[in-house]
C-alpha positions as CSV (number, residue, x, y, z in Angstrom):
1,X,-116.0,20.9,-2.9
2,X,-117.7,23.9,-2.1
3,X,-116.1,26.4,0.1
4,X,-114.6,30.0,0.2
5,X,-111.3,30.9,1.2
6,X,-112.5,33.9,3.6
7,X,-115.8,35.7,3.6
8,X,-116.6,38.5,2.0
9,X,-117.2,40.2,5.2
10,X,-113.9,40.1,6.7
11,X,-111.5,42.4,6.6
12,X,-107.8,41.6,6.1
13,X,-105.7,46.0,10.2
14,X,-108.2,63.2,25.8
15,X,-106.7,66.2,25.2
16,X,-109.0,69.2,26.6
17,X,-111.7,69.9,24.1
18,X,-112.9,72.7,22.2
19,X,-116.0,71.2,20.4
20,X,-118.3,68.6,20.8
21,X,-119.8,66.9,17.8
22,X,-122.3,64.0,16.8
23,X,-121.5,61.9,14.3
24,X,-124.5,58.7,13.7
25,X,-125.3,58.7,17.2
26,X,-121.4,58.7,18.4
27,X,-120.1,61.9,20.7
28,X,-116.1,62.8,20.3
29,X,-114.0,65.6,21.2
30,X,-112.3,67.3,18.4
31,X,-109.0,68.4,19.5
32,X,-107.8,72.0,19.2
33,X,-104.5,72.3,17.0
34,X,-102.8,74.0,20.6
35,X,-103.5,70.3,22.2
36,X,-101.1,68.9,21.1
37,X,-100.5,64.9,22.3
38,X,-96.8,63.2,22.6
39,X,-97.8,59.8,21.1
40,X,-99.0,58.9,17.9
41,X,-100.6,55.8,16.7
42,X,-101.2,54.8,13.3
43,X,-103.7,52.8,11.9
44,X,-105.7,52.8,15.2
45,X,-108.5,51.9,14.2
46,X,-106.8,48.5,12.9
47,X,-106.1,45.6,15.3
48,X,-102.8,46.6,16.6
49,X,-103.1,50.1,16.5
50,X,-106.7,49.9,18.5
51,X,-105.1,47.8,20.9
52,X,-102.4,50.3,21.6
53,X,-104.9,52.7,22.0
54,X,-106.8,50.6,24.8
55,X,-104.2,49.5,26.8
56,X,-102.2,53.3,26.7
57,X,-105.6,54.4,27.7
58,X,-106.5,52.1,30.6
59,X,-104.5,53.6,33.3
60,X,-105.9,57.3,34.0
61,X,-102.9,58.4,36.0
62,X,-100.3,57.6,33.1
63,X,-98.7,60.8,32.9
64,X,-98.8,60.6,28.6
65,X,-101.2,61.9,25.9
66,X,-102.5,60.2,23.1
67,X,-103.5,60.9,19.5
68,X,-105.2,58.5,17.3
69,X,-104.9,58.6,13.4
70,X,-107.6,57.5,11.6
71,X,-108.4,58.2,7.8
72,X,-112.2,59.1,8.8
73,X,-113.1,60.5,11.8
74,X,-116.4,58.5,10.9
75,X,-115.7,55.7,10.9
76,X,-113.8,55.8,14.0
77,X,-116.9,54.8,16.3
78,X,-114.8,52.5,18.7
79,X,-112.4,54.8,19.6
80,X,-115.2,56.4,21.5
81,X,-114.6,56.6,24.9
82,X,-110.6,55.8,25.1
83,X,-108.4,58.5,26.3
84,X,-106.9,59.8,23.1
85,X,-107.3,62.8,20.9
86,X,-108.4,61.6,17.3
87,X,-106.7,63.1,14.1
88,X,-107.5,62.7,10.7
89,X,-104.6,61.3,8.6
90,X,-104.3,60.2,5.1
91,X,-100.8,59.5,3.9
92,X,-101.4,60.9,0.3
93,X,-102.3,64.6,1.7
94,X,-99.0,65.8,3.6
95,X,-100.9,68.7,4.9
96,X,-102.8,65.7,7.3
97,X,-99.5,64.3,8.1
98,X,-98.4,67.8,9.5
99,X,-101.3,68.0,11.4
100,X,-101.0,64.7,13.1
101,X,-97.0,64.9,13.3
102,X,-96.9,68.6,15.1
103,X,-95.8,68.1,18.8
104,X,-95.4,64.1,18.4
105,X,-92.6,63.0,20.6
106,X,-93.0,59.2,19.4
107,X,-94.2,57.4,16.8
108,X,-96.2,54.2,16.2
109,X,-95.9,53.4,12.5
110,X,-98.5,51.2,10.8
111,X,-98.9,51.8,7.4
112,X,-101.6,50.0,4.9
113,X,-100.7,47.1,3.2
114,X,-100.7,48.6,-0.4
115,X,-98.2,48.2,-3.3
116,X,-97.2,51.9,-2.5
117,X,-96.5,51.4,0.9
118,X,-93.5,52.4,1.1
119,X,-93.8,55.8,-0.5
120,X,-96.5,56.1,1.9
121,X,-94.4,55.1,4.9
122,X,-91.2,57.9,3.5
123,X,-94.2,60.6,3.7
124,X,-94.9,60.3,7.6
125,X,-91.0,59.7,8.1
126,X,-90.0,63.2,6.4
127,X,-92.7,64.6,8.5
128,X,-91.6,63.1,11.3
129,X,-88.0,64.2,10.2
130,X,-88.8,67.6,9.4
131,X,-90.9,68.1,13.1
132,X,-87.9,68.0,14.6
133,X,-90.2,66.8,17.7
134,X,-90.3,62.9,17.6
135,X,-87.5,61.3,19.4
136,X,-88.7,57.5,18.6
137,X,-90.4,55.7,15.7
138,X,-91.9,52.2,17.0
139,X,-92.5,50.7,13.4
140,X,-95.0,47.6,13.1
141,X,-93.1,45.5,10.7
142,X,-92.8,41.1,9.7
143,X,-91.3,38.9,11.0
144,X,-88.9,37.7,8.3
145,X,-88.4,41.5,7.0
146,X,-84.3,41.0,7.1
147,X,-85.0,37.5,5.2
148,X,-83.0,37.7,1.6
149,X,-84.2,37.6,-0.6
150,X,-87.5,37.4,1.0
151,X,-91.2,37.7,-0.3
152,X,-93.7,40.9,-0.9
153,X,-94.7,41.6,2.1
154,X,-91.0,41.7,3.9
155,X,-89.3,43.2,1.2
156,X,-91.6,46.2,1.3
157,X,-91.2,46.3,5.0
158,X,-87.6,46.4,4.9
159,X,-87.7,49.2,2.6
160,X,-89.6,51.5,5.3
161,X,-86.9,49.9,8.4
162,X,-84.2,51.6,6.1
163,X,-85.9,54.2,5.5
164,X,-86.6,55.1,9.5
165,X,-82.8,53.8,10.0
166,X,-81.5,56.7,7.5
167,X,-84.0,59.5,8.8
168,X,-81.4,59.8,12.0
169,X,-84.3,58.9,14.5
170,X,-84.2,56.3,17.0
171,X,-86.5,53.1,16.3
172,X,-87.5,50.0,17.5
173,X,-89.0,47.6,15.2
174,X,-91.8,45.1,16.1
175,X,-91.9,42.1,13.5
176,X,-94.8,39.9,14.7
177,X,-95.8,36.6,13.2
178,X,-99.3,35.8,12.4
179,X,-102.3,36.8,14.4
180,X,-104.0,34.6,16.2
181,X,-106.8,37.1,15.5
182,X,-106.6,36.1,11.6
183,X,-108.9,33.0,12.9
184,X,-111.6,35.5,13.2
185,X,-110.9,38.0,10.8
186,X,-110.1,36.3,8.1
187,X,-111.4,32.2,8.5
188,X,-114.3,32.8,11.0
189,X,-116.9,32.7,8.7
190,X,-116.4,29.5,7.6
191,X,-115.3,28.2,10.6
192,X,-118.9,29.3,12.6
193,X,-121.1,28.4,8.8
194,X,-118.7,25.2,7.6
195,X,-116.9,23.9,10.4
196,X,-114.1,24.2,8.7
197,X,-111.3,26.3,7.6
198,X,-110.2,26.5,3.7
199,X,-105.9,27.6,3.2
200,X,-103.3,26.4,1.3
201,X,-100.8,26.1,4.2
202,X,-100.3,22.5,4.2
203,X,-99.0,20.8,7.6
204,X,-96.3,23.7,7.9
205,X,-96.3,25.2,11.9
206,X,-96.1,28.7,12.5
207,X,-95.9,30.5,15.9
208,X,-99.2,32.1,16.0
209,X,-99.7,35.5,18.0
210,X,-102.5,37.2,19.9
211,X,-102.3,41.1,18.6
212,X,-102.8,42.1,22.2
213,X,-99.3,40.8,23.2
214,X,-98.0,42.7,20.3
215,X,-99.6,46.1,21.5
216,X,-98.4,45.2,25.1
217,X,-94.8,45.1,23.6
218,X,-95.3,48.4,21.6
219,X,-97.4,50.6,24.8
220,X,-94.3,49.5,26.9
221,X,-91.6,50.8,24.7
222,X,-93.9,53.8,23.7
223,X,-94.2,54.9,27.5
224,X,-90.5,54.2,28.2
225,X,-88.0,56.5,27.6
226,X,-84.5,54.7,29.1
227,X,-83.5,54.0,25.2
228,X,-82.9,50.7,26.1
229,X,-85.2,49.5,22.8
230,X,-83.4,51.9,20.6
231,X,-81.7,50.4,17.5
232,X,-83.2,47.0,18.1
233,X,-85.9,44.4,16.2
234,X,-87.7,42.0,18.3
235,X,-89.8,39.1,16.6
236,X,-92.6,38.7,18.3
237,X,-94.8,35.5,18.6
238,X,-96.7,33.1,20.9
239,X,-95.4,30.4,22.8
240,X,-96.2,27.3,20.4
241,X,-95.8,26.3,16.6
242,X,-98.8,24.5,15.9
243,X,-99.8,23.5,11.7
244,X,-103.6,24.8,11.2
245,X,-104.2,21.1,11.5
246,X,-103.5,21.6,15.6
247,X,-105.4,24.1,15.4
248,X,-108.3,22.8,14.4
249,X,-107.9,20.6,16.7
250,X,-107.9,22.7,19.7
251,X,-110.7,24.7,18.1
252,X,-112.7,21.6,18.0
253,X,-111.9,21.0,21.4
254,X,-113.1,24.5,22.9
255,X,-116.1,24.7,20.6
256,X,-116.9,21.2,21.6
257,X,-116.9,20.2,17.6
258,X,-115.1,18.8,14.8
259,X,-113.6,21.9,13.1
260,X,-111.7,20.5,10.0
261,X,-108.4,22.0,8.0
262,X,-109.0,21.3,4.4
263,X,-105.2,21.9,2.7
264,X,-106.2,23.2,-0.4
265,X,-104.7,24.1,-3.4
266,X,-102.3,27.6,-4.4
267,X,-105.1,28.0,-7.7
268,X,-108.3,27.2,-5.2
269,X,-106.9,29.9,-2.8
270,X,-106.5,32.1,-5.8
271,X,-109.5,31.5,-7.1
272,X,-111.6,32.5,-3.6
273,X,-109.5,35.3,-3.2
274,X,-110.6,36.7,-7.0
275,X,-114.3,35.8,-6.4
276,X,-114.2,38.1,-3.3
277,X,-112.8,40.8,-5.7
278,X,-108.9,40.7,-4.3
279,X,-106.8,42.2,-7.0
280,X,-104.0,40.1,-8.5
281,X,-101.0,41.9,-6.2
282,X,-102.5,41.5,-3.2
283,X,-103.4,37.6,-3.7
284,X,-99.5,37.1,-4.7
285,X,-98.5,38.6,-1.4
286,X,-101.1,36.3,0.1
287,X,-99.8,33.1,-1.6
288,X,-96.5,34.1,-1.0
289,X,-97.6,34.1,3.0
290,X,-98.9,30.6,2.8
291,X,-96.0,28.9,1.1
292,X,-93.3,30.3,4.0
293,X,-95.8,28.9,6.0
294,X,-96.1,25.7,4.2
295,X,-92.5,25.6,4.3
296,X,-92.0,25.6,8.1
297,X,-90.4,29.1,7.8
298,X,-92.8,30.5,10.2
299,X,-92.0,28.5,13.0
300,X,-89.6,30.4,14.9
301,X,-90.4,31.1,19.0
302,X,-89.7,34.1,20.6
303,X,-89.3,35.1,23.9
304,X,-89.9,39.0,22.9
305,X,-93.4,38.6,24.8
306,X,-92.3,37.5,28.2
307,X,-88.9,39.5,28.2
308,X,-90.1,43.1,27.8
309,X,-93.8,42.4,29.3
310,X,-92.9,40.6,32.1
311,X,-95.5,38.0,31.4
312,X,-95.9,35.1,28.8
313,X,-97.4,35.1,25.6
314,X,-101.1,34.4,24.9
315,X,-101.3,30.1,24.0
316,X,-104.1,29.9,21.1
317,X,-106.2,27.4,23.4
318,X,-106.2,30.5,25.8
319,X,-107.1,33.1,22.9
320,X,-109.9,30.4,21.5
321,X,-111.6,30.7,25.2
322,X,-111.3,34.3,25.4
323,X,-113.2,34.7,22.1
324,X,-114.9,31.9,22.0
325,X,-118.3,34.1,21.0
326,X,-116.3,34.9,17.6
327,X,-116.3,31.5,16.6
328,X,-119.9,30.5,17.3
C-alpha cells in the first residue's frame, strides 16, 4: 500500500498607530508601547487563536481592544485587516512577554505543543503574575487533561492548569476535543490526491469539533466580566461521536465520492510521521492520541457549545459543506 499519513505540507495551531510599515506587499500598524490593549491572544496566528481574533474583531462597536501575539510580525499576513494591535512574543525572551503582558487585563493562553511547554506556559504566567494587570487567564487546554494517569499531551496541560490555579488569578479552562479542522490540516491531502484518509484510529468515535465553536466559547468569556466562568473547565465538542469510518462516509456523501478510511497500523503511522521528518516525541504524543481514540475514550458529548453560546455546535456534515473547497 502506498500512502502517507499527512502531507508534508500540513501543519499540525486597532489601537491608534504611530507607524505604518510594509512588509512583502502587507500594510500593518505597529502599535506604540502607550497603546496599550485589554485582551491578549496567544498563538493567533494558529486556528483557535485566529479565530478569536476574527470574531472579537467583527463587531466595531465592541467597547474592547485587542492584541495579537505572534512570534513574527512576518509572518502574520492574515491578521491584516482585523481590529487588533499585533505584538511580537516569543516565550523564551521574557523581555517579549513584558511587552505583550503590560496593560493586559485578560489572557488567552495557547502555548506550542513542545516537550517544554510547560516551562514555556510558567513564563507568560509569572508575567502575567508579576503585571499585576490581568484579572483572567482563559487557558486552551484537552479534553482529558484531569484524566490519571493520562497521556503526553494531557499531562503536560495539566501541569500549566496548576500552574495558572497556583498563580492566584482567576481562569477558565477550555478543553476541546479534536478539530474538525484536523480533516484539512492534517488528512486533506490525501483525502483531495487519494480519496482516502490513512490513521491508526480503528472504529473508535470521537466527538469531533469545529475550532470556530471553540473561539465562540473563548470571545464570550473573554468579553464578559460577571465571573460567572471563573474557576471552572468546560469540555468542549460537537454534537455527534462519529468513528473516521462515518466520516468518510459523510465526506463521500458531500464530495459526491467514495472517500475511504484505511485503519492502519501504530508502526505505519510511525513510519509516515518519520518520513515527513516528525521527531520521535512528538509522534509518541501522536500515537498516544489515536489509541484514546481507538479506545472510545474520545467520545464524550458536551453541551459547553450551546450553553454558553446560545447556539448549537457545528455537525461535521455542516463543517464538510462549509469547506467543501478544502477538500477538493
Amino acid at each position: 500500500m502506498s500512502s502517507t499519513l499527512f502531507s508534508s505540507n500540513d501543519t499540525l495551531e486597532y489601537c491608534l498607530p504611530v507607524k505604518l510599515n510594509k512588509i512583502s506587499g502587507f500594510e500593518y500598524w505597529m502599535a506604540s508601547e502607550s497603546n496599550q490593549g485589554n485582551i491578549l491572544i496567544t498563538g493567533a496566528t494558529g486556528n483557535v487563536g485566529f479565530e478569536i481574533v476574527k470574531q472579537l474583531s467583527a463587531p466595531a462597536d465592541r467597547n474592547i481592544r485587542l492584541r495579537a501575539a505572534v512570534r513574527s510580525i512576518n509572518d502574520a499576513a492574515k491578521i491584516i485587516g482585523q481590529r487588533a494591535e499585533l505584538v511580537e512574543m516569543d516565550y523564551g525572551k521574557p523581555e517579549s512577554l513584558s511587552k505583550a503582558i503590560n496593560g493586559i487585563n485578560k489572557l488567552f493562553l495557547l502555548t506550542p505543543f513542545e516537550p517544554n511547554m510547560v516551562e514555556l506556559s510558567s513564563n507568560l504566567i509569572s508575567e502575567a503574575k508579576n503585571a499585576g494587570t490581568v484579572k483572567h487567564i482563559v487557558k486552551q487546554s484537552v479534553m482529558g487533561a484531569d484524566a490519571e494517569p493520562g497521556i503526553i499531551p494531557s499531562r503536560l496541560h495539566r501541569q500549566v492548569e496548576k500552574i495558572i490555579e497556583e498563580s492566584g488569578i482567576p481562569f477558565t479552562f477550555l478543553r476541546p476535543n479534536f478539530f474538525m479542522q484536523n480533516f484539512i490540516n492534517f488528512l486533506g491531502n490525501t483525502i483531495r490526491n487519494q480519496n482516502a484518509l490513512y490513521l491508526p484510529a480503528g472504529e473508535g468515535k470521537v466527538s469531533f469539533v469545529d475550532v470556530r465553536d471553540i473561539a465562540a466559547i473563548a470571545a464570550k468569556i473573554l468579553v464578559e466580566d460577571d465571573g460567572q466562568h471563573n474557576g471552572k473547565s468546560y469540555n468542549i465538542t460537537g454534537p455527534e461521536a462519529l468513528s473516521y469510518g462515518d466520516a468518510a462516509l459523510i465526506l463521500s456523501d458531500e464530495l459526491g465520492k467514495k472517500i475511504t478510511y484505511v485503519n492502519i497500523s501504530d508502526e505505519d503511522a510511525r513510519n509516515g510521521m518519520r518520513a515527513m521528518g516528525m521527531d520521535k516525541w512528538f509522534i509518541d504524543s501522536m500515537i498516544e492520541l489515536y489509541d484514546i481514540s481507538r479506545k472510545g475514550y474520545a467520545s464524550d458529548i458536551s453541551s459547553a457549545v450551546e450553553d454558553i453560546t446560545g447556539r448549537k455546535s457545528t455537525s461535521f456534515s455542516q463543517f464538510v459543506k462549509e469547506n467543501i473547497g478544502s477538500f477538493r
